[in-house]
Structures are given as C-alpha cells and as structure tokens.
VEXDREN-2710 file (C-alpha; in Angstrom, 1 decimal):
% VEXDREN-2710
k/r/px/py/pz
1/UNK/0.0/0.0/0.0
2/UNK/2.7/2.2/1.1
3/UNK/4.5/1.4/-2.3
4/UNK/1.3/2.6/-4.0
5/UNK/1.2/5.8/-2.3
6/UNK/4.6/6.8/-3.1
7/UNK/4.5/5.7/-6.5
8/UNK/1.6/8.0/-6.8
9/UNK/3.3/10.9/-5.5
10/UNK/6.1/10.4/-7.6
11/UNK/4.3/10.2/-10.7
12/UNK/1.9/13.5/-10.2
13/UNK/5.1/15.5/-9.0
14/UNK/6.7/14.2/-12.6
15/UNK/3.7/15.2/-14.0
16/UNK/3.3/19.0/-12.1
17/UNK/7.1/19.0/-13.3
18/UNK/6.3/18.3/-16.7
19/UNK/3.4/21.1/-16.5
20/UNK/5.5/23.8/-15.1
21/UNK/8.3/23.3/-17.5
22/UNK/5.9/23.9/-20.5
23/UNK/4.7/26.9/-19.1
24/UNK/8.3/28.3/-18.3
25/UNK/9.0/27.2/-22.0
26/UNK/6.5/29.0/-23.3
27/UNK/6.6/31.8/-21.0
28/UNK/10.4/32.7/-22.2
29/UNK/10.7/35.6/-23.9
30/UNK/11.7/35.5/-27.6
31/UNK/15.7/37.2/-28.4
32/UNK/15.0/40.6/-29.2
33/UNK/16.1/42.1/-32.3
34/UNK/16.7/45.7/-31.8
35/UNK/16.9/47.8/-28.9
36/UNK/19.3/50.7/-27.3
37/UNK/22.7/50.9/-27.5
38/UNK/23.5/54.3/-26.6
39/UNK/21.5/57.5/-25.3
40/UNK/20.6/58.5/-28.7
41/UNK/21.9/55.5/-30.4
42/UNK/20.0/52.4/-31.5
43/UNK/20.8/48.6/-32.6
44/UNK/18.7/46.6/-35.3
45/UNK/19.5/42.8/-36.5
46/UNK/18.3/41.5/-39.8
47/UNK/17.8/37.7/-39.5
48/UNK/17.5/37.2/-42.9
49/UNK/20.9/38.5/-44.0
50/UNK/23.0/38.5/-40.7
51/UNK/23.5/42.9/-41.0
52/UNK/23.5/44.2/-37.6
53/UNK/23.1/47.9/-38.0
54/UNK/24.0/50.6/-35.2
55/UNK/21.7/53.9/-35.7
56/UNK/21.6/57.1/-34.3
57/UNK/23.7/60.2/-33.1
58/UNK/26.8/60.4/-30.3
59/UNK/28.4/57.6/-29.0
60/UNK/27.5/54.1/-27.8
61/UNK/27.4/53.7/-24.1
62/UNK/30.6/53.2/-22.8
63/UNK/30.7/51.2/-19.4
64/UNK/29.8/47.7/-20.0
65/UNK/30.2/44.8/-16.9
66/UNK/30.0/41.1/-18.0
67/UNK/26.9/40.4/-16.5
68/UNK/25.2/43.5/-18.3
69/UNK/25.9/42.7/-21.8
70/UNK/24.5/44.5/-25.2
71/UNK/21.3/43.1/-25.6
72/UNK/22.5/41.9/-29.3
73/UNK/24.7/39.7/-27.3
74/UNK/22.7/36.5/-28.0
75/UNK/22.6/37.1/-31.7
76/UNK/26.1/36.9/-31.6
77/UNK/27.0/34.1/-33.8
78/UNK/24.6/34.7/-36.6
79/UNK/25.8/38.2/-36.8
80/UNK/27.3/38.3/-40.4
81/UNK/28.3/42.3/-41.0
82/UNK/28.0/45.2/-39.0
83/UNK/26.8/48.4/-40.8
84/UNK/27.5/51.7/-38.6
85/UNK/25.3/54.8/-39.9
86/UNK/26.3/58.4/-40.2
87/UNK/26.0/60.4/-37.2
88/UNK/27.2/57.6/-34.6
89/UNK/30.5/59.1/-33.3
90/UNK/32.1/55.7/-31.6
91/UNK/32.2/51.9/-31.3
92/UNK/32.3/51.1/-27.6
93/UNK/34.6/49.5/-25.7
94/UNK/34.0/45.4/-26.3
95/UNK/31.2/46.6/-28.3
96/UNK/31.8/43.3/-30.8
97/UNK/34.9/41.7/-29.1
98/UNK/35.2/39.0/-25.7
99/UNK/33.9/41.0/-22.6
100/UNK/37.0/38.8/-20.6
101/UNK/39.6/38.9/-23.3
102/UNK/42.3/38.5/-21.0
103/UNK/41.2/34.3/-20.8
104/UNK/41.5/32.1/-23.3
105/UNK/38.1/32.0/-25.2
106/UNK/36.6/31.2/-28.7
107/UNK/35.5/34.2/-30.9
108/UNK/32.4/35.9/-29.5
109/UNK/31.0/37.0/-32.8
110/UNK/32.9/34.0/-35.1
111/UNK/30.6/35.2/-38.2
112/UNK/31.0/39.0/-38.2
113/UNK/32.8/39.1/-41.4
114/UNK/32.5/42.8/-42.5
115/UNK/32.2/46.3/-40.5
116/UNK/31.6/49.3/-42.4
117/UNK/31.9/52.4/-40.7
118/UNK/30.8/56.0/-41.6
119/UNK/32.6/59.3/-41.3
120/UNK/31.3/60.2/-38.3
121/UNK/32.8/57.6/-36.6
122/UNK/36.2/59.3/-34.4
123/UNK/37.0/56.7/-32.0
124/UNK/37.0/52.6/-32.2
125/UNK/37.5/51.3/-28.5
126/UNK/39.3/48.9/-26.3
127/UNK/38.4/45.2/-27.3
128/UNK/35.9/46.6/-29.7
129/UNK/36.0/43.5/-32.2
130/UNK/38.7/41.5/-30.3
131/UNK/38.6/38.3/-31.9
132/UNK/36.4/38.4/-34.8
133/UNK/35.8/36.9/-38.1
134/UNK/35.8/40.0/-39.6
135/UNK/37.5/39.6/-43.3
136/UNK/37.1/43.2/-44.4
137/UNK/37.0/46.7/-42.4
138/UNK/35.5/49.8/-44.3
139/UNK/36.8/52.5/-42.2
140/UNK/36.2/56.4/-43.6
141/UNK/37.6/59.7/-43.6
142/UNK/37.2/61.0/-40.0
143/UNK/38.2/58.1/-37.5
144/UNK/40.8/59.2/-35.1
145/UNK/41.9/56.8/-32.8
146/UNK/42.0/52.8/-32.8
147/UNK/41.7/51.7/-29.2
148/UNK/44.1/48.7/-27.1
149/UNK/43.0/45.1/-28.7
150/UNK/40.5/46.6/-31.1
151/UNK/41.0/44.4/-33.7
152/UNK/43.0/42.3/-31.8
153/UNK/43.7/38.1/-32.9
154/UNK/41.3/39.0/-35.8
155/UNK/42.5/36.0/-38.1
156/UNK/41.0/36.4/-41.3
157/UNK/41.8/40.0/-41.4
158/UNK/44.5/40.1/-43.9
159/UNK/44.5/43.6/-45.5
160/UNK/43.5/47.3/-43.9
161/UNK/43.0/50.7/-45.6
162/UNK/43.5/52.8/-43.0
163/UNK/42.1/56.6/-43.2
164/UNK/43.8/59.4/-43.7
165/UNK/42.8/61.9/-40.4
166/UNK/44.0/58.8/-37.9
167/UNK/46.0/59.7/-35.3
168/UNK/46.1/56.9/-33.1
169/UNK/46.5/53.4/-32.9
170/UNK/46.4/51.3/-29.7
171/UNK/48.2/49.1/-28.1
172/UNK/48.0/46.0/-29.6
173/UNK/45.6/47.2/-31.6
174/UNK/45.8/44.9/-34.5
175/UNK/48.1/42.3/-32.8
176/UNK/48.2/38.6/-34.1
177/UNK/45.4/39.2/-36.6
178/UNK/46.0/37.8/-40.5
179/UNK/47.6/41.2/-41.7
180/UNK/50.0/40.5/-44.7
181/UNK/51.3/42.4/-47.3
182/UNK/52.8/46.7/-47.4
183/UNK/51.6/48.4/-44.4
184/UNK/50.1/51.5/-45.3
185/UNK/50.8/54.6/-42.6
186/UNK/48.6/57.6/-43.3
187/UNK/51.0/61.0/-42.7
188/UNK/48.7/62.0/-40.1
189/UNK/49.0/59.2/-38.0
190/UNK/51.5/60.7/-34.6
191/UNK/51.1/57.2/-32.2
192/UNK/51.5/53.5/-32.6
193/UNK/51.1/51.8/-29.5
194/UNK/53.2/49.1/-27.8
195/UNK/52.7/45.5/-29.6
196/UNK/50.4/47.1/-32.2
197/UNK/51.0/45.1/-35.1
198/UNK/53.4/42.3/-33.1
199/UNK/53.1/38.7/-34.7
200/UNK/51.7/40.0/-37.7
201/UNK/53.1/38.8/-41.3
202/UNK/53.0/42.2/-43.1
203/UNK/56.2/42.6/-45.9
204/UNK/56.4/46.4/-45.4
205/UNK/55.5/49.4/-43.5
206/UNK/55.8/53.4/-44.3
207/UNK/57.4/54.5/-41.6
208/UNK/57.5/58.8/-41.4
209/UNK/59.2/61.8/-39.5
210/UNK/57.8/62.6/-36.0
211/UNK/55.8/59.2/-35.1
212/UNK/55.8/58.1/-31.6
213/UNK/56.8/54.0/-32.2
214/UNK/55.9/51.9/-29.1
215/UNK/57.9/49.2/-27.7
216/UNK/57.8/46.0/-30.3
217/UNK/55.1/47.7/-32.2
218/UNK/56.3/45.3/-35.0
219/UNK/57.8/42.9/-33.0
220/UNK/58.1/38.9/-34.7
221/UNK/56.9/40.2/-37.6
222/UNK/59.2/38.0/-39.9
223/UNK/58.1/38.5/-42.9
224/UNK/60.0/42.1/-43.1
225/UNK/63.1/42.3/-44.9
226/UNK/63.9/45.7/-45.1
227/UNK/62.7/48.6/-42.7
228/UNK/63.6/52.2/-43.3
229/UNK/63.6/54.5/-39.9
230/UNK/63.3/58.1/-40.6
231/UNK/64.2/60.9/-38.3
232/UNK/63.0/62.6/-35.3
233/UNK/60.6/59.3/-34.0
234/UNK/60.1/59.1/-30.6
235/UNK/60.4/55.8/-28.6
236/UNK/58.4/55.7/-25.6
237/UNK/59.1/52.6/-24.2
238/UNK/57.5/49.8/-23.3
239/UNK/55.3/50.6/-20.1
240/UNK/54.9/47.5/-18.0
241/UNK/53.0/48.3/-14.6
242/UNK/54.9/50.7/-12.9
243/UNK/58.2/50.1/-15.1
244/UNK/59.1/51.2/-18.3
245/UNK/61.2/48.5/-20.5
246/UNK/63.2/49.0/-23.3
247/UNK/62.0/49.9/-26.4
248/UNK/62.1/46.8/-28.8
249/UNK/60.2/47.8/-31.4
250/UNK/61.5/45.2/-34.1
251/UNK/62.5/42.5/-32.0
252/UNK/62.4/39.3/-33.2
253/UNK/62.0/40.1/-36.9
254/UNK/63.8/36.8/-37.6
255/UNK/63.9/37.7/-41.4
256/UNK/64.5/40.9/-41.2
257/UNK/68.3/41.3/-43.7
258/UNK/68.6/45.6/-44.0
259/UNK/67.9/48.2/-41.9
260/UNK/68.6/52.4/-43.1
261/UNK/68.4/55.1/-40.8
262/UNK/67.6/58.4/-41.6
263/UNK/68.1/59.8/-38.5
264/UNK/67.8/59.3/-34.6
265/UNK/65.4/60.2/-32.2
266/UNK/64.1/60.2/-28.7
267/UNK/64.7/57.7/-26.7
268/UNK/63.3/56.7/-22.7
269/UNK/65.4/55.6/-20.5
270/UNK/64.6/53.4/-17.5
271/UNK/65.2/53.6/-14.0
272/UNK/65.1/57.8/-13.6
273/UNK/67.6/57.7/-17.1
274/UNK/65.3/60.2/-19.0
275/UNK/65.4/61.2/-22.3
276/UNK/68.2/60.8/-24.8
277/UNK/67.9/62.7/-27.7
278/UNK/69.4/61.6/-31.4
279/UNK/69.3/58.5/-29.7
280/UNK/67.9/55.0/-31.4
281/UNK/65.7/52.8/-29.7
282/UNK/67.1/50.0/-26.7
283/UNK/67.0/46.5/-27.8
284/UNK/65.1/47.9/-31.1
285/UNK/66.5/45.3/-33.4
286/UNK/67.0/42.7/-30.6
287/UNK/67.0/39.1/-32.0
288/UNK/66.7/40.6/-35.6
289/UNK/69.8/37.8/-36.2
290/UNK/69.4/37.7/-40.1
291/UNK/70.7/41.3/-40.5
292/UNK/72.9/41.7/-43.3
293/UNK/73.3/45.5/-44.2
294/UNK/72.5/48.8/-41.4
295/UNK/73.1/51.7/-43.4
296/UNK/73.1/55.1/-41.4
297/UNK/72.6/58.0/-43.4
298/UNK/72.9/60.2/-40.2
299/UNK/76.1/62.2/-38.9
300/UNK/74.4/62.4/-35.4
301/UNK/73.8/59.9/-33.7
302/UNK/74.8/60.2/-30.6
303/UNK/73.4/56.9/-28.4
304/UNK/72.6/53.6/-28.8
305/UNK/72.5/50.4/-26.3
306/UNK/75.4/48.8/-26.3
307/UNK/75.9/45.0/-27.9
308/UNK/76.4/42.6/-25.1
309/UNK/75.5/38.9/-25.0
310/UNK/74.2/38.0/-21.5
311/UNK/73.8/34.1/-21.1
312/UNK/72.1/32.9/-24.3
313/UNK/70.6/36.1/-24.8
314/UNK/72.4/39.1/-27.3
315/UNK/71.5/42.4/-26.2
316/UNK/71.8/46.0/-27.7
317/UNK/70.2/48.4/-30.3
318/UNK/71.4/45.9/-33.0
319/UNK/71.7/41.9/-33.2
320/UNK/75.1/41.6/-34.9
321/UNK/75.1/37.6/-34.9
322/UNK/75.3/37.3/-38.9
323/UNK/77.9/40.2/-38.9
324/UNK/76.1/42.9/-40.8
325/UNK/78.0/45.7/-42.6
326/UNK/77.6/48.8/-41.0
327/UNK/77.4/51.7/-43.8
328/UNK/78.4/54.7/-42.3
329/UNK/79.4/58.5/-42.8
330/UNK/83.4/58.8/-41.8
331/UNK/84.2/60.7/-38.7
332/UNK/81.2/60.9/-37.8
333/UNK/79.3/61.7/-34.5
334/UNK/77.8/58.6/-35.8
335/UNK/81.0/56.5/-36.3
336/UNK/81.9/56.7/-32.3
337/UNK/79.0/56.2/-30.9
338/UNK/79.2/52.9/-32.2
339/UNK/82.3/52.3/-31.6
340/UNK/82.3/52.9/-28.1
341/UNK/79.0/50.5/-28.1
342/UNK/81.2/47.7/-29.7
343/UNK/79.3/47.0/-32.7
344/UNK/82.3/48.2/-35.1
345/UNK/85.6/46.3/-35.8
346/UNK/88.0/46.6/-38.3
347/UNK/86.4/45.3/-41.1
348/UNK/82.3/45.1/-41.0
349/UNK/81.8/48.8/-41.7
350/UNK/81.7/50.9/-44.6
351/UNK/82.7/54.7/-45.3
352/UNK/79.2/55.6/-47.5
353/UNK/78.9/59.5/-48.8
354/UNK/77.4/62.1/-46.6
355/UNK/74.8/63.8/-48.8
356/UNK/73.4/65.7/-46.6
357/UNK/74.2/68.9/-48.2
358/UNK/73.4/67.6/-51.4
359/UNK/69.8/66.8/-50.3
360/UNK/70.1/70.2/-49.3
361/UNK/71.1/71.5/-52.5
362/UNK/68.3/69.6/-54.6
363/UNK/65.8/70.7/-52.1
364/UNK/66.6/74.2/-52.9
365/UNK/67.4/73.6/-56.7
366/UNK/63.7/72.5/-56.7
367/UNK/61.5/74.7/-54.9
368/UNK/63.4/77.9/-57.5
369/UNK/61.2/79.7/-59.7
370/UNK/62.5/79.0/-62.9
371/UNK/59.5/80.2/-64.9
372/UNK/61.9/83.8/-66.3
373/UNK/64.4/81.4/-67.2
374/UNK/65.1/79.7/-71.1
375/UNK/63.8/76.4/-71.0
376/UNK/67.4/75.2/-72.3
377/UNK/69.0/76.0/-69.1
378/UNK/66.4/74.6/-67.4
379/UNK/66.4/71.6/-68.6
380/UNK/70.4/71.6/-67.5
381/UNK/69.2/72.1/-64.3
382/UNK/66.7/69.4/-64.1
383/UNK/69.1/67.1/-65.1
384/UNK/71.5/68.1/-63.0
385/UNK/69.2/67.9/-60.0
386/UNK/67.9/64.1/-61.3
387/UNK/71.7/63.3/-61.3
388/UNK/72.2/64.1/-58.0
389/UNK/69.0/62.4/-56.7
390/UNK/70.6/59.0/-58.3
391/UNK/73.8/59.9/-55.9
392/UNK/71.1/60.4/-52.8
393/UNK/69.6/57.0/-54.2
394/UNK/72.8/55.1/-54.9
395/UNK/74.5/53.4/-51.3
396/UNK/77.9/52.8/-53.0
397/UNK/78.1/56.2/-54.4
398/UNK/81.5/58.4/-52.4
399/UNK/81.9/61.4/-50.9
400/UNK/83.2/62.7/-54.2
401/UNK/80.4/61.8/-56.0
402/UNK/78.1/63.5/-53.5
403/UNK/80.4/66.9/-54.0
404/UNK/80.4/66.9/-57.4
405/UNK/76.8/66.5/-57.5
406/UNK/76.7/69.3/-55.2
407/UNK/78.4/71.7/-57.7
408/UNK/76.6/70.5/-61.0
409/UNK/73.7/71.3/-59.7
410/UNK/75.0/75.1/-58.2
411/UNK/77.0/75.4/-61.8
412/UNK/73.3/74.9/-63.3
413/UNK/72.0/77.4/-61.6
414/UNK/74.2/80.2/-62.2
415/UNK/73.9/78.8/-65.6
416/UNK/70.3/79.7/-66.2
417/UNK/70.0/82.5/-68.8
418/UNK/66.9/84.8/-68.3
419/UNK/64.5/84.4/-70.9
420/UNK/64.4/87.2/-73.9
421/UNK/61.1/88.1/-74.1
422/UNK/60.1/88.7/-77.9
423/UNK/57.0/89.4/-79.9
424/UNK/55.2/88.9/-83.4
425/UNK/53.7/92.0/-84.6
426/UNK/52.5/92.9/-88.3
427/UNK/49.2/93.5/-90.0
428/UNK/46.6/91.4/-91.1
429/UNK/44.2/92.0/-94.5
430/UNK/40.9/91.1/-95.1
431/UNK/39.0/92.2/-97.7
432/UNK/35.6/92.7/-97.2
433/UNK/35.4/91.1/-93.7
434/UNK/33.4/93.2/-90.7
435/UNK/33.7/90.6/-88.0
436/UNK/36.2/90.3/-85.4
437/UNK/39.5/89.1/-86.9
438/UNK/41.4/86.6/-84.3
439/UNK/45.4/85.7/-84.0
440/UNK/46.3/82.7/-82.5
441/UNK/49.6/81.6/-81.8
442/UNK/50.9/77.7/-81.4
443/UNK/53.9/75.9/-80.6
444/UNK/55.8/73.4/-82.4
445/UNK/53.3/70.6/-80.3
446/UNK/50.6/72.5/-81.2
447/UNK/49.7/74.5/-77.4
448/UNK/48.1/77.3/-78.2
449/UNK/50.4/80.0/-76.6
450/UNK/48.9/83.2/-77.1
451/UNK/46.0/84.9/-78.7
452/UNK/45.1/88.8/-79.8
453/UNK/42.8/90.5/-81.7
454/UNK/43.4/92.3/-85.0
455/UNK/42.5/96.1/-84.2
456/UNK/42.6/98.3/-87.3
457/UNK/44.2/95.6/-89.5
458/UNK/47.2/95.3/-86.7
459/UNK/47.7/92.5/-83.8
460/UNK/50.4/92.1/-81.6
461/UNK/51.8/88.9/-79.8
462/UNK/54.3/89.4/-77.0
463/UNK/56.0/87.6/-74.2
464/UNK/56.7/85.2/-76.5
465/UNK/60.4/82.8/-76.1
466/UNK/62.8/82.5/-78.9
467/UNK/61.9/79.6/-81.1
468/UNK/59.3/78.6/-83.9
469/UNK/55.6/79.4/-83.9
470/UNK/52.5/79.3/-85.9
471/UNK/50.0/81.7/-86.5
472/UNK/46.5/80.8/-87.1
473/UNK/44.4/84.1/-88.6
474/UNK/40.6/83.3/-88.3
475/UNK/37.2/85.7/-88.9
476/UNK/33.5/84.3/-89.2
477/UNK/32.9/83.2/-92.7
478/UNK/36.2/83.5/-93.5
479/UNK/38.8/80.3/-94.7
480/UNK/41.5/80.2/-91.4
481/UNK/45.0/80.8/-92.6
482/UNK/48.5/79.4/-90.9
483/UNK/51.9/80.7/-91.2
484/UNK/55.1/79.9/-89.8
485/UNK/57.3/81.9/-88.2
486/UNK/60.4/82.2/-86.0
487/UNK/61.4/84.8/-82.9
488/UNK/65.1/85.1/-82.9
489/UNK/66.4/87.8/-80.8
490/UNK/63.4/89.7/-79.9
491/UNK/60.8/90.7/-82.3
492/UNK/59.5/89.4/-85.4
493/UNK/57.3/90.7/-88.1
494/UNK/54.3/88.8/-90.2
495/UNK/51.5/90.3/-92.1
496/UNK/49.0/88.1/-93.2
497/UNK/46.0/88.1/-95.5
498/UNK/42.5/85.6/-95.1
499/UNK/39.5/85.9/-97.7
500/UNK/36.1/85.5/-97.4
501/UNK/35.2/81.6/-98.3
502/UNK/34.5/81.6/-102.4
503/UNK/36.2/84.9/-102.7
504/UNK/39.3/83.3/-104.4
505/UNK/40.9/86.6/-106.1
506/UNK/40.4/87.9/-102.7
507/UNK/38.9/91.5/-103.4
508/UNK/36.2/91.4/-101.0
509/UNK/33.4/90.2/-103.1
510/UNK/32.0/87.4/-104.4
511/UNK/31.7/87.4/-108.1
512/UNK/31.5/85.4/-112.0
513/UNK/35.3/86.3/-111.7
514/UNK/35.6/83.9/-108.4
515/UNK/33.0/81.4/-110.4
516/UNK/35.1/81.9/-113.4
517/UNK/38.4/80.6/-111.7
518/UNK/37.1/77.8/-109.7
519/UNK/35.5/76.4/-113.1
520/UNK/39.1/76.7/-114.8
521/UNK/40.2/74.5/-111.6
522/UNK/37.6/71.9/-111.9
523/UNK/37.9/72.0/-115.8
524/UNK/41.4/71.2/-115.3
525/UNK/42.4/74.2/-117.4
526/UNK/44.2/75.9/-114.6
527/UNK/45.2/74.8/-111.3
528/UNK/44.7/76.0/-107.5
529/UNK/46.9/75.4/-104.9
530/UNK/47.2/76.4/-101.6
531/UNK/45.0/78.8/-99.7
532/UNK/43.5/79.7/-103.1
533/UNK/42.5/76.0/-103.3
534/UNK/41.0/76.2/-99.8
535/UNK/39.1/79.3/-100.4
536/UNK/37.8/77.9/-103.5
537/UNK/36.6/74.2/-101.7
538/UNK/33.2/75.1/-100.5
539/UNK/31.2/72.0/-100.0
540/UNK/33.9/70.1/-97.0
541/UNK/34.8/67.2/-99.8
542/UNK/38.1/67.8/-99.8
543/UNK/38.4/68.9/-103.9
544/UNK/37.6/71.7/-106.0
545/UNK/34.8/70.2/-108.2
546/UNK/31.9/71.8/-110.9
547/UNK/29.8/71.3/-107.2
548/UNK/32.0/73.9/-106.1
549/UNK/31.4/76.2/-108.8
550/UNK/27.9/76.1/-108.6
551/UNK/27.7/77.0/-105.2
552/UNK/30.0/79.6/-105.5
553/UNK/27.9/81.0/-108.6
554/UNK/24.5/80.3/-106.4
555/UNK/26.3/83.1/-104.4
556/UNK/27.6/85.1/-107.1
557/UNK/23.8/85.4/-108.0
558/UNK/22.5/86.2/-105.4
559/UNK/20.2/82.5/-105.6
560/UNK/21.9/81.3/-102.3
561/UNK/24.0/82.5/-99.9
562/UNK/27.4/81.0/-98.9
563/UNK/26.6/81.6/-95.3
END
C-alpha cells in the first residue's frame, strides 16, 4: 500500500514538473532584435541576411560589466556584418569583441565578417572587435583613434586601408590578426602603440618623421626584410605596470636582412635615465639575427644600447650575430658612438657618402622659380638635380660623388639664362570682312600660346620665347590661314592676309570672276593650290569640283548664300 502511495506521488510530482516546464518554456521571452545601445543610439539585426546595424547620433554607451551585456549579445553568432550609420560618433569598448579577453576563449561574434563604418565615426575602443571573423574593415575619412585590442587576434583579417585623419592606434591594436602584405601609414598618423601590429606577417611598413613608435610595435613580424627609420621618431618605451622597458620595437623580426636610418630620435630611458635625444631605440632590433646591411645616413647619432650577449641572450640596439656591414658617414658623430657601443671592428663597416648637403642643395634647386628662365637651361638644371638624386639613391656612391653633384647642380643654376622676351607683330588684310578678326599663336606641339585681336588691321603677340611658332588668322565666314614663323632675338614681323570663303581673287566680293576661276580648276584648265584651293573648296569634300562652282555661282547670284 505504502508502495502505492509513493508511486503516486512520484508520478503526479513528474507530472506538475512536466506542466510547469511547459509553461516556463512558453513563458520565455523570444531574443529581441533591436533595442538601445547608446543615449541616442539604437541597434537593429536582420535575421535574414545576418547585417546588424548601429543607428543614431553620439556615441554608444561606454561602461559595460559582463553580466550587463549589449542586448544583441545572444545574436552573436549569426551576426554576419556590421553596418554603422552616419551620425554615430564611436564603437564602444567590447562593443563586438570578448567582454574577458584576457582568458583564453573562442570568438564571440565567429561570423561577423565585415564592418563598415561612416565618417562620423572618431573613436573605435578597447576590445571593440577583439577576436572576430571579420575579413574586411570599411573605415572612412574622419576616425581618429584605434583603441588597445581593437582588432586584436582577428585572423581572417588580412588587409586594412586605414584613413587618412587617424592619429592613433592602440596598443595591440591589430596584434596577431592575419595582416600581410605593405603596411600602409597615413601621414597623419602621430602614435602606434606598444605591440600594435606584433606577430603580424605584413612585408612592409611606411614608416614617417615625427611618429611616436611603441615598444615591439612590429615585434616577430618576420616576414620584413627591409625597414627604413626616418628621423625625429620618438620611442616611448615599453610601459609594464609601474616600469618602463626598453623599447624593442622590431624585436624578433627573424627575417628581417637591412635596416637604413635616416636619423635618430628620442629615446626613454629606464630607471630615472630620461630622455636621450638623437638616440635610437634600446633592444630595437634585438634578436633581428638575419641582418645583413645597417646603413646610417645620419652624422648624429649620438646613443645607442650597447651590444652585449648575457647568457644565451644578445642584447643591444642591433643583433650583430650574422655580422652585418655597417654603412656609415666617416668621422662621424655617428661613427663613435658605435664604436664605443662595440658593434664596429676593423672590417664590418663601410665609409658611404654624406649627402646631406646635397639633399640640401636639390631641395633648394627645386623649390626655384625658374618660370623667367630659357627652357634650355632649365632643362640643364633638371638634369642636374635628377643626377644628383641618383647619388642620394645610390648606397655605394663616395663622398666625391656626393660633392660633385653638389656643384653640378650650383654650376646649373648660375647657368640659367633669363629668358628674352620677344613678340610677333604685323598686320593682317581682309577684304571685305566686318567681324572680329582673331590671332592665334601655337607651338611646335601645337599648345596654343597666345592669342590677340586684330585692331585696325594690326595684332600684336608678345612675351613670347625665342623659337618657332605658328600663326592661325581666323574671322567668321572666312577660310583660317597658318603661317610659320620664327622669334630670334626679340621681335619678329608677319602680315597676313584671309579671304572670305568663295572669294578666291580675294577682293572682298563674291563674283562670276571667283565662279570663273574655280571652273578653270575643276575643268582642269588651270590649277589652284594652296590657300586659293582652300578658299575655293566650299562644300567640305576635300576637292575643287563643278559642285563647287555652282555654289559659289548660287552666291555670285544672289540665288543662295554661302553663309
């Protein structure tokens, strides 16, 4: 009996179970698909094609905690491409990325393959899309800063076109995503953050005056083989805590074979050291161990770290394991400073020209206003200023070379002849025209290089070089006319005459005596030639025919008109 009862029991508490589990399953709210994501800024989700689009004005809200997530958070893995609209003014911090990326955790949106983002858009934060799928980024004209992590371990991401207008980039902002290929700085950009692009496999990067390069920003990247530093960077470090490391900013570049140098910068120093100015980055090509050539086309530099191998480790500015060449200006500020840092001996260095007062002297050469000079003397001094870019260019060329390039280029320029100004002047006949009568004059490629009226039968053309010309005279109704002519010293002189079209004898009229010679022309009786011939070719086909003749007689006559 008791076996009965408790049976019983069991089976209606099964059965209540069963009941209220229903209920709670159909109580349970269905994933929303739009909602708030900012004061004034708004979230929609397309199920159909996976676009997840963020409306609105101002930013996104910018505290999140991991138990508060964006309420698009359970759409995460069907989310396919995130479209941002104009007037939304930043991507929140983890907005798309791991809310805890500091563990070890899958993608949280594994789908989200493209992001497009308006020009409204100034600031991308922390952890924004940390993780990823994203294949393709669509960023615009007016984003200014790249946050720590954004794109972090995004690896599908293999190319980025990054704006012109940005001016920061994070820490680690693109670090171990897919990025291959040249690496494309825009000039504007003043700050790349510690580890920013570390463990990526890009080939190249543009490098330019006055960036602030963070400690291993391009650390392991070993698919560089070249790297040019320009002048005046400034190497912050690498902050740790409360510490600040050495600057290694191309450490482990395992491939990395040549290395120039434009110029040093400023360095941090640990441990109360401050700043070194002209100085090149500690430990910046640490572990680099496949440099072949460090050419150093600066006189200044006045500190680096000094090479030392401590245990299995080789420390220093410069990894000189494979016994690079160093190329280097003689007696040089340059020169010492590595020798009292131990990286030169007797015979892995390389005197290279100093041409720093030759890129001095085409710098100038250039920016001259040349425009009151002949064009034959400048052209001496344009190719005197391309030959001495080819020294700047050329890593084996001497000091000699760079000095006589030097003085080419001055000898040019005392060389350049001012330009005699001349002019074509003369008169121009027209018999029986009353429209304006108009000069045009052409060079030898057929520019039109000047143009003037005919006033009173008389036209001047001035400011004109030395060298060949053609004139062009033209008047409504009339047949144009070209002569050649050439300014030699100054002036020259050219009348010229243009008829009416039909009025072949050219005096002013129309007549039988016009009709009269065209007929002998197409009777073959007497040819035309020249501008006779054109005057007398009235219908466009190119010949002189009894077509001809009757329109010029239809004229003549008064039947119809020739225009």
């Amino acid at each position: 009996m008791v076996k009965k009862f408790l049976a019983f029991v069991t089976a209606t508490a099964l059965a209540a179970g069963a009941c209220a589990f229903s209920a709670f399953a159909e109580d349970t709210p269905a994933v929303a698909t739009s909602g708030n994501c900012g004061e004034s800024v708004t979230w929609s989700f397309d199920e159909s094609t996976g676009v997840l689009t963020i409306s609105g004005t101002g930013d996104m809200y910018t505290s999140y905690t991991p138990t508060d997530q964006w309420e698009y958070y359970p759409l995460r893995e069907s989310v396919k491409e995130v479209v941002v609209e104009e007037g939304v003014t930043s991507i929140a911090q983890c907005a798309f990325g791991l809310f805890d990326p500091s563990t070890v955790k899958p993608s949280a949106y594994p789908n989200l393959s493209k992001l497009s983002l308006p020009s409204t858009v100034k600031v991308i934060g922390k952890d924004a899309f940390y993780k990823a799928g994203l294949t393709s980024i669509e960023f615009s004209e007016g984003l200014e800063s790249i946050g720590e992590e954004a794109f972090s371990h995004t690896t599908k991401l293999t190319s980025i076109d990054l704006p012109e207008g940005l001016k920061t980039i994070g820490p680690s902002a693109f670090r171990q995503s897919s990025l291959t290929g040249d690496l494309i700085l825009p000039q504007s950009l003043n700050d790349i953050g510690q580890d920013a692009f570390q463990f990526t496999d890009i080939t190249s990067v543009n490098l330019h005056e006055g960036m602030s390069l963070g400690g291993a920003a391009f650390a392991n990247c070993n698919n560089l083989k070249e790297v040019t530093i320009p002048k005046n960077l400034t190497y912050p470090g690498r902050g740790e805590i409360n510490m600040v490391r050495s600057n290694k900013a191309f450490i482990e570049c395992k491939e990395l074979e040549k290395v120039t140098i434009l110029g040093g910068g400023t360095v941090k120093i640990p441990l109360g050291g401050g700043d070194m100015e002209n100085g090149l980055a500690r430990e910046m090509f640490r572990g680099c161990s496949s440099l072949k050539e460090i050419i150093i086309k600066a006189d200044d530099i006045s500190y680096v770290e000094a090479y030392e191998k401590r245990g299995g480790d080789v420390l220093g500015t410069f990894d000189i394991t494979n016994n690079p060449t160093f190329y280097i200006y003689k007696d040089s500020t340059t020169e010492k400073t590595l020798i009292d840092a131990g990286y030169l001996t007797d015979s892995n260095f390389v005197y290279i020209a100093n041409t720093s007062a030759l890129e001095e002297t085409v710098k100038s050469a250039e920016e001259m206003d040349v425009s009151q000079y002949t064009s034959e003397s400048v052209d001496a001094l344009n190719k005197a200023i391309e030959a001495g870019k080819a020294v700047i260019a050329n890593e084996t060329a001497t000091q000699e070379d760079a000095d006589n390039a030097v003085k080419a280029i001055e000898d040019a320029i005392e060389g350049l002849e001012v330009m005699q100004k001349g002019s074509i002047s003369g008169t121009v006949t027209a018999p029986g025209v009353d429209t304006e009568v108009t000069v045009t004059v052409t060079n030898t490629d057929g520019e039109v290089i000047a143009e003037a009226t005919a006033t009173d039968g008389k036209y001047t053309v001035s400011d004109l070089e030395d060298g060949e010309y053609t004139i062009i005279v033209t008047a409504e109704n009339c047949v144009p006319r070209s002569y050649d002519v050439t300014v030699a010293d100054g002036d020259a002189t050219l009348d010229a005459e243009i008829h009416l079209k039909g009025d072949i004898n050219g005096d002013g009229e129309i007549t039988t005596a016009d009709v009269g010679i065209a007929n002998s022309h197409a009777q073959e009786v007497s040819a035309l030639e020249g501008y006779d011939f054109d005057v007398a070719e009235v219908t466009g086909d190119g010949e002189v025919t009894t077509a001809d003749v009757g329109v010029i007689n239809s004229h003549a006559q008064s039947v119809s008109a020739l225009w």
